[in-house]
C-alpha positions as MATLAB code, in Angstrom:
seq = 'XXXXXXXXXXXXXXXXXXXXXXXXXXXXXXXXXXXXXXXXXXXXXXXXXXXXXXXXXXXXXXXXXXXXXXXXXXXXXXXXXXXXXXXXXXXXXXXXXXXXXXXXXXXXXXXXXXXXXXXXXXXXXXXXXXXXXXXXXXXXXXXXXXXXXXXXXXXXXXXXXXXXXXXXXXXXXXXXXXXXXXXXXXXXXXXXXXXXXXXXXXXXXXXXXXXXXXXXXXXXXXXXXXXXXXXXXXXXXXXXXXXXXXXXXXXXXXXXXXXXXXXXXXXXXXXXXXXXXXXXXXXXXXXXXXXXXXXXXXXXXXXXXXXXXXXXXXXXXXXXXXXXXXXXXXXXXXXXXXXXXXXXXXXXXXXXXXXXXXXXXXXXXXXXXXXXXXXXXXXXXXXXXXXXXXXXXXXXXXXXXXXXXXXXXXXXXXXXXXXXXXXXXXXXXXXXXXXXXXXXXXXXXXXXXXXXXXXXXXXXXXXXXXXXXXXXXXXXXXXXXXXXXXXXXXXXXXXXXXXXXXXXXXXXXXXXXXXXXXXXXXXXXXXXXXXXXXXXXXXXXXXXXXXXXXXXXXXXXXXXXXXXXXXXX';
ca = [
     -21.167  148.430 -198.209;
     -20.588  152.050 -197.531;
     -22.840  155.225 -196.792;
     -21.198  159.055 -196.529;
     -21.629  161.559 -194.499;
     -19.887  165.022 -193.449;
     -18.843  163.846 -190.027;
     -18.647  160.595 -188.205;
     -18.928  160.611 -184.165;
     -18.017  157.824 -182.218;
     -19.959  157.867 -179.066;
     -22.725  159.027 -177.742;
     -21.417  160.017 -173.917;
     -21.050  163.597 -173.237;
     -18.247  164.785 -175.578;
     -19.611  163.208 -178.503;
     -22.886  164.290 -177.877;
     -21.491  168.328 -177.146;
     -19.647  167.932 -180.754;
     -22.974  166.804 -182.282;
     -25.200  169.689 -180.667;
     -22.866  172.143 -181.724;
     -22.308  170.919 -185.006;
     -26.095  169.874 -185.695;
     -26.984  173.509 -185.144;
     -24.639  175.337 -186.990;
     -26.290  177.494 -190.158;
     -25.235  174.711 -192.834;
     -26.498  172.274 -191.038;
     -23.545  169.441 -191.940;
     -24.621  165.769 -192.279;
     -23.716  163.880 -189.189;
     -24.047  160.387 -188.289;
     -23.434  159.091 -184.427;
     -22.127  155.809 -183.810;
     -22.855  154.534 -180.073;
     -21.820  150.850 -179.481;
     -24.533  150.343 -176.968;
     -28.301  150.424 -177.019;
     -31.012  153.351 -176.984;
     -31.336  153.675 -173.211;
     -34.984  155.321 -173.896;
     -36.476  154.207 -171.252;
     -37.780  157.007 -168.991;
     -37.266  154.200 -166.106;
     -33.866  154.483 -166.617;
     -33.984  158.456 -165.353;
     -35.094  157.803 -162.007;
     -33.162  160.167 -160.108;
     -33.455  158.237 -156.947;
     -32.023  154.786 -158.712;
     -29.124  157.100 -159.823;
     -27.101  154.550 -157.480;
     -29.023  151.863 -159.440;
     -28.666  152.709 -162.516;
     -24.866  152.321 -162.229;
     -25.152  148.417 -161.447;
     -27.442  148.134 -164.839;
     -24.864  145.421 -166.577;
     -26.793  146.263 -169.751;
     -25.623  150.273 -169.563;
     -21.982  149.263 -168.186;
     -18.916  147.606 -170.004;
     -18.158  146.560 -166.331;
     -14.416  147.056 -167.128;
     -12.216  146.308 -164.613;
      -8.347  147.242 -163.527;
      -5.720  145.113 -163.716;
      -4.520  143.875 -160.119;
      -3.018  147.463 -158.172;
      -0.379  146.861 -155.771;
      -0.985  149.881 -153.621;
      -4.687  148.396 -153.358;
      -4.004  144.511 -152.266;
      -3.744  143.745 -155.659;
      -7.418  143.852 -155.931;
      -8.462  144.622 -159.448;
     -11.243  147.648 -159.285;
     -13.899  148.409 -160.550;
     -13.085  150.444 -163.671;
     -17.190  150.945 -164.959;
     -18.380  153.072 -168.287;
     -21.480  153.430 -169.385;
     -22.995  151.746 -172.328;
     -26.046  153.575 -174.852;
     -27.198  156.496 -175.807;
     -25.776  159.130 -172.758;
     -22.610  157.308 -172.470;
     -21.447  157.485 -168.725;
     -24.050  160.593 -167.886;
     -26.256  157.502 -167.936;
     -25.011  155.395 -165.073;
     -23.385  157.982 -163.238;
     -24.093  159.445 -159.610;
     -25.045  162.447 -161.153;
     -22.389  165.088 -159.475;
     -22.523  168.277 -161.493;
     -19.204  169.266 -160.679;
     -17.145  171.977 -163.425;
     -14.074  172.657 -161.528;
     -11.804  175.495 -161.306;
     -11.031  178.818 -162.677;
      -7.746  177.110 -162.022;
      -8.201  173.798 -164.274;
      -9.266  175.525 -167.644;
      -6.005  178.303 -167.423;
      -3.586  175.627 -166.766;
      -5.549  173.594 -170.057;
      -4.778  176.827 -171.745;
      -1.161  177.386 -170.733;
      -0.481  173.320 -171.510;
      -1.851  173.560 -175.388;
      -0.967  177.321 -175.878;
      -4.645  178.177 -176.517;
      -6.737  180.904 -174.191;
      -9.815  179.189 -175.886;
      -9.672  176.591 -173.259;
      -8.970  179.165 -170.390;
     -12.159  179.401 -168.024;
     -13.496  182.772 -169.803;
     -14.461  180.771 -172.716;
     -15.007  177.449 -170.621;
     -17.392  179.204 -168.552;
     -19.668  180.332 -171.558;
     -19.687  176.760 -172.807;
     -20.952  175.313 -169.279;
     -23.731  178.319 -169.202;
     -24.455  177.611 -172.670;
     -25.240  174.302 -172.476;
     -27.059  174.109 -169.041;
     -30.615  175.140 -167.959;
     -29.796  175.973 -164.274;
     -32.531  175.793 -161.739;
     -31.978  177.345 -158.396;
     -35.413  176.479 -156.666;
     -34.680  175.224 -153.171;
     -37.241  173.454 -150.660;
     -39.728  175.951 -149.457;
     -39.895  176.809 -146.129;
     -35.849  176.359 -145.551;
     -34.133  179.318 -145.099;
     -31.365  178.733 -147.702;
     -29.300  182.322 -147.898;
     -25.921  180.793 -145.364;
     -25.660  177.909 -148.107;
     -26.846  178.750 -151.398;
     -26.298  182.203 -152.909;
     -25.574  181.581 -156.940;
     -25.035  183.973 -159.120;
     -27.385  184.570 -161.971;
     -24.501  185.602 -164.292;
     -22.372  182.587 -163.441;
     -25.494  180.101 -164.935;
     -27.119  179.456 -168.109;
     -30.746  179.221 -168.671;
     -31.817  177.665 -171.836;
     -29.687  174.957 -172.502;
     -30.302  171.219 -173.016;
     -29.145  169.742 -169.838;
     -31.161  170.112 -166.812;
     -28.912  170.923 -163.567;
     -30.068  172.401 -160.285;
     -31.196  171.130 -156.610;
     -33.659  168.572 -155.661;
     -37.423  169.454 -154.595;
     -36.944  167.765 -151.328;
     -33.561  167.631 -149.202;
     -32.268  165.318 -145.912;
     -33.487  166.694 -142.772;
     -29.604  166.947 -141.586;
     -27.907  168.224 -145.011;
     -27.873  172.044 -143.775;
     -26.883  170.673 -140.307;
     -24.418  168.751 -141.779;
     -22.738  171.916 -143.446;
     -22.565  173.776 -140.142;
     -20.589  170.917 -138.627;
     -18.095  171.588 -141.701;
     -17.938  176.000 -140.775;
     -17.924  175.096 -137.058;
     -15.074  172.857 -137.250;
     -12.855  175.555 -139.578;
     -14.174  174.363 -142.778;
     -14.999  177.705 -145.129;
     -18.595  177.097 -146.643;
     -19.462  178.208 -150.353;
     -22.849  178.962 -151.742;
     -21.988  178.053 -155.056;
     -19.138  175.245 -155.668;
     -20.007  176.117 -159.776;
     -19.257  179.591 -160.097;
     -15.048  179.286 -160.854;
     -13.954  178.783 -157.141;
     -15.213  175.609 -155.667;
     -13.266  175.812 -151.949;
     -15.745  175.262 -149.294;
     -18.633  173.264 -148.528;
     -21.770  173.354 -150.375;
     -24.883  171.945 -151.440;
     -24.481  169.874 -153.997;
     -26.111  170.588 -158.101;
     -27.182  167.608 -159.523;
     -27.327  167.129 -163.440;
     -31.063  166.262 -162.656;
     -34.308  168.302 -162.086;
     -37.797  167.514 -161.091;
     -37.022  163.393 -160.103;
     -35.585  162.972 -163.566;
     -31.716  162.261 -164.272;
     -30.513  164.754 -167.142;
     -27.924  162.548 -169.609;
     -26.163  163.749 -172.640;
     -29.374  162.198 -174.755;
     -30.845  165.462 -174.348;
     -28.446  167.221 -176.234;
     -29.300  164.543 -178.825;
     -32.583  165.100 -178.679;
     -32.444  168.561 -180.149;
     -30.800  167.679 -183.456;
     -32.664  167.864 -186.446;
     -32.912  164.859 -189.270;
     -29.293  166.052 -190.318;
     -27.739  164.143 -187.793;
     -28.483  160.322 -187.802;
     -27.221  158.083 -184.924;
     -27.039  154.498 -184.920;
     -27.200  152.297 -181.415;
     -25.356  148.917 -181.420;
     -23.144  149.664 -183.511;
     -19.661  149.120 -181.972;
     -16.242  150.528 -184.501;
     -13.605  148.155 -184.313;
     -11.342  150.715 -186.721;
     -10.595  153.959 -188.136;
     -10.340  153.643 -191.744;
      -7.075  155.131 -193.547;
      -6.145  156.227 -196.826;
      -2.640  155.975 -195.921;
      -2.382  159.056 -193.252;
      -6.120  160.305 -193.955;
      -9.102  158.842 -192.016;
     -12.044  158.518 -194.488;
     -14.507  156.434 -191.883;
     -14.756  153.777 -189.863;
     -15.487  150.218 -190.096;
     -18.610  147.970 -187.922;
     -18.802  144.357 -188.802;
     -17.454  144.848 -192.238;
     -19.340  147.571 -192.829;
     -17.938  150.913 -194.033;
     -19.330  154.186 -192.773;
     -17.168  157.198 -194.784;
     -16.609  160.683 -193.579;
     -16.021  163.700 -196.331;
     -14.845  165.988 -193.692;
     -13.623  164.179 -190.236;
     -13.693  161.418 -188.402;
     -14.565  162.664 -184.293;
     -13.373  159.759 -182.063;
     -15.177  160.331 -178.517;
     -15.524  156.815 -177.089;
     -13.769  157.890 -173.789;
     -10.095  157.126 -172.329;
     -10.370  153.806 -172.310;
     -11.965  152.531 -175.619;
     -10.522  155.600 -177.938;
      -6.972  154.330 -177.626;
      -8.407  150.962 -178.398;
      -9.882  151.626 -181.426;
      -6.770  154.142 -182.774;
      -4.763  151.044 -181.781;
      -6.721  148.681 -183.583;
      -6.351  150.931 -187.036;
      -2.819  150.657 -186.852;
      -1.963  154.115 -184.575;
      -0.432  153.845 -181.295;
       2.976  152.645 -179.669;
       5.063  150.357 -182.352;
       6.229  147.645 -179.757;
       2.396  147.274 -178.671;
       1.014  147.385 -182.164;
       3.891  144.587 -183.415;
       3.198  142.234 -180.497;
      -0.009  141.479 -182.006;
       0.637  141.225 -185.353;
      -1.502  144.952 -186.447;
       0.983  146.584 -189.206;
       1.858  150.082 -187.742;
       0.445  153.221 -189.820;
       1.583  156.009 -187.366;
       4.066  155.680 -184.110;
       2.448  156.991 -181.539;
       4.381  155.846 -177.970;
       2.651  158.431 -176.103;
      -0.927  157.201 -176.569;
      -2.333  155.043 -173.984;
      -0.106  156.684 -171.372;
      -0.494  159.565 -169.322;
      -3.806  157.851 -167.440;
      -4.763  159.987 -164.377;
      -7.762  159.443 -162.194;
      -9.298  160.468 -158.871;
     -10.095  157.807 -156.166;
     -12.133  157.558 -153.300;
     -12.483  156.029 -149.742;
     -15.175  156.028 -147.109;
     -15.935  156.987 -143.504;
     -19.088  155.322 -142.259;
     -20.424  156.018 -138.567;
     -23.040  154.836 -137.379;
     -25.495  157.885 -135.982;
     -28.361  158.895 -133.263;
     -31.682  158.492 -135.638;
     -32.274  162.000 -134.881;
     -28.721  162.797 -136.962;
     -28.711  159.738 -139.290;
     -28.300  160.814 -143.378;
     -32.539  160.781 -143.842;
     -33.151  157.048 -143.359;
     -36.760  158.108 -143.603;
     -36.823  158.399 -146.964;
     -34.734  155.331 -147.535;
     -37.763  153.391 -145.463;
     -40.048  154.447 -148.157;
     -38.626  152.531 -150.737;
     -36.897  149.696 -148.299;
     -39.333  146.744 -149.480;
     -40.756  145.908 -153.077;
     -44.204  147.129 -152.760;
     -43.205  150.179 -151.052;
     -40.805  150.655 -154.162;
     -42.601  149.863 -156.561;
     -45.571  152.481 -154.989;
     -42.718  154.431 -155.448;
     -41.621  154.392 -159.248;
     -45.983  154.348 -159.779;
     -45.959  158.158 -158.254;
     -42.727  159.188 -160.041;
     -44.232  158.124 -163.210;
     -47.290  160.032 -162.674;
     -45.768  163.286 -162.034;
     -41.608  162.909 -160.745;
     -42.132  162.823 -156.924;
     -42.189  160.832 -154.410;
     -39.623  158.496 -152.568;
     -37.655  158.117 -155.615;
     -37.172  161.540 -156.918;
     -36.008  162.671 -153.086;
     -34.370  159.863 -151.753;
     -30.449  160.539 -151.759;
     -31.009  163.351 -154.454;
     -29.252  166.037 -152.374;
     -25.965  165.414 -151.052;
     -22.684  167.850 -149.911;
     -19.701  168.688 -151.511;
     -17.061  170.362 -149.917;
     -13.499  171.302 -151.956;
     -10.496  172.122 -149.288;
      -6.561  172.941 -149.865;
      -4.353  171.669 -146.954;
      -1.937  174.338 -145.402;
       1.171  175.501 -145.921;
       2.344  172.429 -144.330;
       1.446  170.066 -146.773;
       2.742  172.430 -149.586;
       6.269  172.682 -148.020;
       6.640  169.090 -147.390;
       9.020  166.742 -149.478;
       6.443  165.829 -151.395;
       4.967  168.672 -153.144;
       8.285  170.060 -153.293;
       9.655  167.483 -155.465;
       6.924  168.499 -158.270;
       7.495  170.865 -161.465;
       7.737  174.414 -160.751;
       4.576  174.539 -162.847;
       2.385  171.748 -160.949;
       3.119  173.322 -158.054;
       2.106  176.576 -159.389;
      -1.128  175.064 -160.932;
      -1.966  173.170 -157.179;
      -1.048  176.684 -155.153;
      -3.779  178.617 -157.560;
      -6.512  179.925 -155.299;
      -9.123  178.123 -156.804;
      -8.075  174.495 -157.334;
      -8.848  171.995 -154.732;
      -6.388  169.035 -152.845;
      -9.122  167.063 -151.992;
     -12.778  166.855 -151.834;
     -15.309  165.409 -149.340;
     -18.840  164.064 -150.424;
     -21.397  163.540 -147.646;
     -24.937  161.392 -147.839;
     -23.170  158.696 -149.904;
     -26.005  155.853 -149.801;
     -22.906  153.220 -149.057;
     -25.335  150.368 -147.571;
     -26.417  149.874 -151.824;
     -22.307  148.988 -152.068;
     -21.726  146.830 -149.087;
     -23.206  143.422 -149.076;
     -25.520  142.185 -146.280;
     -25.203  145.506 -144.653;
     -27.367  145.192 -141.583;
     -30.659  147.259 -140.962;
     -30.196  148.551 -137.496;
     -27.439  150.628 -139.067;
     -29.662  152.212 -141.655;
     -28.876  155.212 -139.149;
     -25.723  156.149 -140.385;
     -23.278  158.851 -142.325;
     -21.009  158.269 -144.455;
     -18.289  160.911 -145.654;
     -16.705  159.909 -149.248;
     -12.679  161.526 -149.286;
     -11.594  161.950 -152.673;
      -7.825  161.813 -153.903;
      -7.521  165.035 -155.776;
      -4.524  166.441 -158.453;
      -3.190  162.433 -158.533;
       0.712  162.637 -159.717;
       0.576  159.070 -160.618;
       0.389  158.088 -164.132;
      -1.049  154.684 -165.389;
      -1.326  152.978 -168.760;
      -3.812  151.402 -171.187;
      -2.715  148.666 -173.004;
      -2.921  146.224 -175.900;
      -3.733  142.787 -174.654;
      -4.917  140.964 -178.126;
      -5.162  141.427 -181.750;
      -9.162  141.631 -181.235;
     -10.747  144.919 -181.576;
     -13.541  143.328 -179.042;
     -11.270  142.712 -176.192;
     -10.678  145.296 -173.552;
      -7.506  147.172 -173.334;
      -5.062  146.570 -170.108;
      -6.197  149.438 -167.833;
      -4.021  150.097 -165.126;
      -4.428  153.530 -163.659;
      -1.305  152.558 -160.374;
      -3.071  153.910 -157.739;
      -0.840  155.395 -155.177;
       1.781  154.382 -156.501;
       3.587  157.958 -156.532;
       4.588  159.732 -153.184;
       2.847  162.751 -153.811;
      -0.302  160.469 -154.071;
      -0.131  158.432 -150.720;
       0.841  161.880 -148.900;
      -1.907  163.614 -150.013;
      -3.912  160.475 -149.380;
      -3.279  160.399 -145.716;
      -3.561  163.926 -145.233;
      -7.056  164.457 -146.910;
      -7.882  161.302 -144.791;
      -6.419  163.411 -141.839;
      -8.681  166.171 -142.161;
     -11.625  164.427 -142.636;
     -11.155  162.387 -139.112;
     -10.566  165.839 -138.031;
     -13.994  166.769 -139.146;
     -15.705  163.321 -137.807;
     -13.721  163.994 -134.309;
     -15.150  167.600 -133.511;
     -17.600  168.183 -131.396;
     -20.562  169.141 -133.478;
     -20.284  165.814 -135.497;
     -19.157  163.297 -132.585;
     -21.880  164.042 -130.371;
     -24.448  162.184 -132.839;
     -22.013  158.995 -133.300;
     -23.012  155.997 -131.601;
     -20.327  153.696 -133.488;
     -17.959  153.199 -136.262;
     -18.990  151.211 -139.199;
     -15.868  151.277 -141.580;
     -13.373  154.339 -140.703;
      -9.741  154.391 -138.992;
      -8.847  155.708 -135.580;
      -8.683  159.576 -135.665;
      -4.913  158.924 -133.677;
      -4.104  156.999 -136.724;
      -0.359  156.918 -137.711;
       0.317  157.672 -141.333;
       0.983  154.009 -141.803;
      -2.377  153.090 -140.413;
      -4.286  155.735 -142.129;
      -2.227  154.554 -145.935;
      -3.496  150.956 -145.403;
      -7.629  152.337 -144.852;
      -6.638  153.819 -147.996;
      -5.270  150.462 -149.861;
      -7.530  148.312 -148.220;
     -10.854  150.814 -149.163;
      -9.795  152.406 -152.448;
     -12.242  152.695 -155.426;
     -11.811  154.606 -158.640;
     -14.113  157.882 -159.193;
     -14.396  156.687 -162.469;
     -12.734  160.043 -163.885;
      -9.967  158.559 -166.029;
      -8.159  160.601 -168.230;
      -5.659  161.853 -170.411;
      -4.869  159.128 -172.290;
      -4.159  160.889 -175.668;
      -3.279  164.077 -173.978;
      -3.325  167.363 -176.081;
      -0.525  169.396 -176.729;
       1.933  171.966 -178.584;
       3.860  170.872 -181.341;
       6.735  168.814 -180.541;
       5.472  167.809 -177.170;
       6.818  164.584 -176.776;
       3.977  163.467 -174.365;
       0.823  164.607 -177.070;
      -1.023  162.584 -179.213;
      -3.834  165.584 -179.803;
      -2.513  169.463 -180.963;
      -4.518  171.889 -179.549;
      -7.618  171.772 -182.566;
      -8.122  167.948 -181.217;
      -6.540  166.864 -184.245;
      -4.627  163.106 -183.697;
      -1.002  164.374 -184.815;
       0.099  162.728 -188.212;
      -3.504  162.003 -189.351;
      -5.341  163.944 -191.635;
      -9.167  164.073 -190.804;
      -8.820  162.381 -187.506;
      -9.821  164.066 -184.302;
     -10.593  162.980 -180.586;
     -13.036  164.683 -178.537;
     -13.298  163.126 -175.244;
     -11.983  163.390 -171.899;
      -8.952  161.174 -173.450;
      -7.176  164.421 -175.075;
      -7.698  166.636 -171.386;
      -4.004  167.490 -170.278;
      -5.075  168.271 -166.767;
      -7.155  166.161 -164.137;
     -10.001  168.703 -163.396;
     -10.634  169.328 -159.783;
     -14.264  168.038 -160.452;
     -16.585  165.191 -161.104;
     -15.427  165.299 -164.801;
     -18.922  165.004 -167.108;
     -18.772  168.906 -166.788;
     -15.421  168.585 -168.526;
     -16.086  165.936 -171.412;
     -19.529  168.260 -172.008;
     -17.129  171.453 -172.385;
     -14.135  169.601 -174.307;
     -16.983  168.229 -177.384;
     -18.417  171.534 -177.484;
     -14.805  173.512 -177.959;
     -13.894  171.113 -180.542;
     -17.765  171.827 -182.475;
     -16.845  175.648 -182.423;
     -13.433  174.930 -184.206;
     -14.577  172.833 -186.786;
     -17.666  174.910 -187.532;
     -15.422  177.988 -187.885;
     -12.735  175.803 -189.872;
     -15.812  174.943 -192.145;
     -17.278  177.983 -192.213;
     -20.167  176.400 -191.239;
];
C-alpha cells in the first residue's frame, strides 16, 4: 500500500509541528501529512497547568527512556523521558519558556556559515510564533521585576506564553534575596540577554498548558496527520528518500522527507534505513546505504541538582496553595473549577516560578579549565549574553521524592543547572529492531570543564542559601551540602543528585561542507541524501543557554522558510 503526498513530517513535538505551520500556510498550500508515533493527547485534562509536574509522569505521553548506567552519577541509569502524542515533549514538559541568548543563535550562525540562524532572524521567528501576555497579578507592584519590551514579543501567534494570574506570596521576595546578595535582577530573561534573575514566562496562559498542538491546530485540510503511527524507516531510492515505511505500509513524499522525531529517536530511524556509522550498522546485520560516523555522536545536555531547605511557614514556596489540592476531594474540587472557567488551585498552584541566568567571574574563566577550551568556545562562553549556569526556584520537589513527609511541606527548593556542558555522549545501536531504543549515554561529568563548572555553580548557589536575607527563614536542611563544602564534597552532591534537564542535543549536528563532525549542511539537508532533511533539536550545533522547546520551535520554523522559498511556495 502506498499514499503520496508533497511532504512527510515525522513528529509532532515542536520542530515538526513549526515545519508544518509554516509550510501549511504558505500561498500554495503543499500537501502535508504528519506522522506522530503516539496518540492524540486531546484531552483538555491533559493541559492543566497546575499538573504540569503531572503530566510528565503520564507513562502513556512518555517513552520513559532511560540512560545507560553514568559513572560520574553512581552508575545510576537516569531518567532520559520524551514525550509521546500529538505536542511531542511540549506535552509533558515543566513548561519553562526559556529562548536563550543573543549569544546562542550568532555562534549557530558562525558554526553553519549562515546569518539566517543569527538572533536577528531567530528573534522574529520566536515573536512570530508566540502570543505574549504580560498581565501580572493585580494589586502587586511589578515595575523592579518585570519590565518587557513590547518590541521584543509577538502578539498573534499560536502558542500562548506569558505569566500566571496568581503568583507565590514569596516569589518577589524571593528575587530580592537574589539583588541583595549580588545577584543582578532582569525584567525580562526573553528579550536576547537572559543574565539576572527574573520571573519566570511560562508556555501557558489562563490555567491552560500551551503545546505545539496549537500550531497544529491552525492548519487547514492540506495537512493530514496521523497518531499511532510509529516509522521504523526512511525509504530510499538508492541515495533519494521517497517516504517512509509503518508496519509495511508505504507513505511516499514527491518533495521531502522532514525527520523531526527528536535526538534520540531521529538517529534511530536514519539508522534503521541503512544511514549512520558502518561498524554500528554491520553489527546488526542492516546493509549500509550512506557512512555516516558522525551521527549519533556529538550528544550534549544540561543537568540539574537540588537544594531543599526546609523554611519558617511565613517564607515557605506557597504551601497554601499546595493544601488546596493536598487530598482527592480537594483536588478533584479543583480540576471541577478549572474546567468551568481555568482557575482555581490548579491553574495557580506552582505556575510561577524564578529563573535566574549568572556568569561566574573572571576566576572561573582563567582557571585550567576553561582555558584548555577552543579559542572559539571560549569566545562563545565570554559573550555578554550567554549564561554558565542557571538557578530555578519554587521547584515542587516533594511530587519527585517518595514518602516526603508533610511537616516539611514548608520548604524551598533551588534547582542549579549545569550550563554550556563540554562533555559529549553517544546514541547507539543496540539491535536490528527498529522498535528497540537506541543506547543513550549522554557521560555526565565526565569532562573537567563539566565537574568545575559543576561545583562552582553549586558554589554560588550555597552562597545565595548562606546570606542573610535567605538564612534567616531556614529552619533545616532537607537535601543540600554544607556551604564550607570542599570541591570534593560539593562533586559527590552533584553525582549522587544529578538528573538530566531533558535538553539533549546535537546528535546529527549541522554544519559546513566538509565538516567532519556534520551530518546536516546548513538547509537541514542529511548530507549524501537527496530529499532527506532533519528538523529537530538533533541538527542544533550549540547547547542553547535555555530550556530548549524555544529552540526546536525556532529550528522547524527556519527550515519551513527554506523550503517554501526553495519551492517557491
Amino acid at each position: 500500500m502506498s499514499t503520496e503526498y508533497d511532504f512527510i513530517i515525522v513528529g509532532s513535538g515542536p520542530a515538526g509541528s513549526a515545519v508544518a505551520y509554516g509550510l501549511g500556510q504558505s500561498a500554495k498550500k503543499p500537501k502535508i501529512l504528519i506522522l506522530e508515533a503516539g496518540g492524540p493527547n486531546d484531552d483538555k485534562n491533559l493541559r492543566v497547568d497546575g499538573q504540569r509536574w503531572l503530566t510528565f509522569m503520564n507513562k502513556d505521553m512518555n517513552w520513559g527512556y532511560k540512560t545507560v548506567p553514568q559513572p560520574q552519577a553512581g552508575n545510576r541509569e537516569l531518567d532520559y523521558s520524551r514525550g509521546k502524542g500529538i505536542g511531542g515533549s511540549s506535552a509533558i514538559n515543566f513548561g519553562v519558556f526559556t529562548v536563550g541568548a543573543k549569544g546562542d543563535y550568532d555562534e549557530w550562525a558562525r558554526i553553519v556559515g549562515d546569518d539566517s540562524f543569527n538572533w536577528e532572524h531567530a528573534h522574529q521567528r520566536i515573536k512570530q510564533l508566540e502570543t505574549f501576555h504580560p498581565e501580572t497579578p493585580a494589586g502587586l507592584d511589578v515595575s523592579k521585576y518585570v519590565a518587557p519590551s513590547p518590541t521584543d514579543h509577538g502578539v498573534s501567534g499560536p502558542l500562548d506564553v506569558g505569566f500566571a494570574a496568581e503568583w507565590e506570596k514569596d516569589l518577589l521576595p524571593a528575587l530580592d534575596i537574589f539583588e541583595k546578595a549580588g545577584f543582578p535582577l532582569n525584567p525580562d530573561h526573553n528579550s536576547g540577554n537572559p543574565i539576572g534573575a527574573s520571573v519566570l514566562i511560562s508556555s501557558a496562559h489562563k490555567g491552560v498548558r500551551s503545546t505545539s498542538g496549537d500550531l497544529l491546530s491552525k492548519l487547514s485540510d492540506n495537512v493530514t496527520i496521523k497518531t499511532n503511527s510509529t516509522v521504523t524507516r526512511v525509504i530510499l531510492d538508492g541515495k533519494k528518500a521517497v517516504g517512509v515505511e509503518i508496519d509495511g505500509v508505504r507513505y511516499l513524499a514527491s518533495k521531502e522527507v522532514i525527520l523531526s522525531a527528536g535526538s534520540l529517536d531521529t538517529p534511530r530511524i536514519l539508522m534503521h534505513s541503512g544511514i549512520g556509522p558502518e561498524e554500528q550498522l554491520s553489527k546488526y546485520d542492516i546493509p549500509t546505504v550512506l557512512a555516516a560516523p558522525a551521527l549519533g555522536k556529538g550528544l550534549r545536555d544540561h543537568a540539574f541538582t537540588p537544594l531543599v531547605y526546609k523554611r519558617t511557614p511565613e517564607s515557605g514556596s506557597g504551601r497554601s496553595s499546595f493544601y488546596g489540592v493536598a487530598n482527592k476531594d480537594a483536588a478533584d474540587a479543583a480540576l471541577e473549577q478549572w474546567k468551568i472557567d481555568g482557575t482555581g488551585p490548579w491553574a495557580k498552584y506552582a505556575c510561577e516560578m524564578g529563573v535566574g541566568y549568572f556568569k561566574f567571574n573572571e576566576k572561573f574563566t582563567s582557571s585550567p579549565e576553561f582555558l584548555a577550551l577552543p579559542a572559539a568556545e571560549q569566545a562563545y562562553l565570554n559573550h555578554e549574553t550567554v549564561p554558565h549556569y542557571e538557578v530555578l526556584t519554587h521547584f515542587p520537589i516533594h511530587w519527585f521524592i517518595p514518602n516526603f513527609p508533610d511537616d516539611n511541606l514548608d520548604y524551598a527548593c533551588l534547582l542549579v543547572f549545569l550550563y554550556n556542558a563540554q562533555t559529549s555522549g553517544t546514541v547507539e545501536l543496540q539491535s536490528s529492531d527498529p522498535s528497540v531504543p537506541l543506547l543513550f549515554d549522554p557521560k555526565f561529568l565526565e569532562s573537567e570543564f563539566d565537574r568545575k563548572a559543576a561545583v562552582e555553580s553549586l558554589r554560588e548557589v550555597l552562597r545565595l542559601a548562606e546570606s542573610p536575607a535567605f538564612a534567616k527563614d531556614t529552619v533545616g536542611t532537607i537535601a543540600a551540602p554544607a556551604f564550607n563544602s570542599t570541591d570534593d564534597e560539593l562533586l559527590a552532591y552533584w553525582q549522587g543528585t544529578i538528573s538530566s534537564s531533558w535538553h539533549m542535543t546535537g546528535t546529527a549536528k549541522m554544519g559546513k561542507p566538509g565538516d567532519e563532525d556534520a551530518v546536516v549542511d546548513n538547509d537541514f539537508r542529511v548530507v549524501g541524501i537527496e530529499g532527506l532533511r532533519i528538523a529537530d533539536m538533533s541538527v542544533v550545533p550549540v547547547l542553547a543557554s535555555c530550556h530548549t522547546q524555544s529552540v526546536a520551535y525556532v529550528t522547524g520554523l527556519t527550515l519551513a522558510e527554506k523550503i517554501v522559498k526553495e519551492y517557491c511556495l
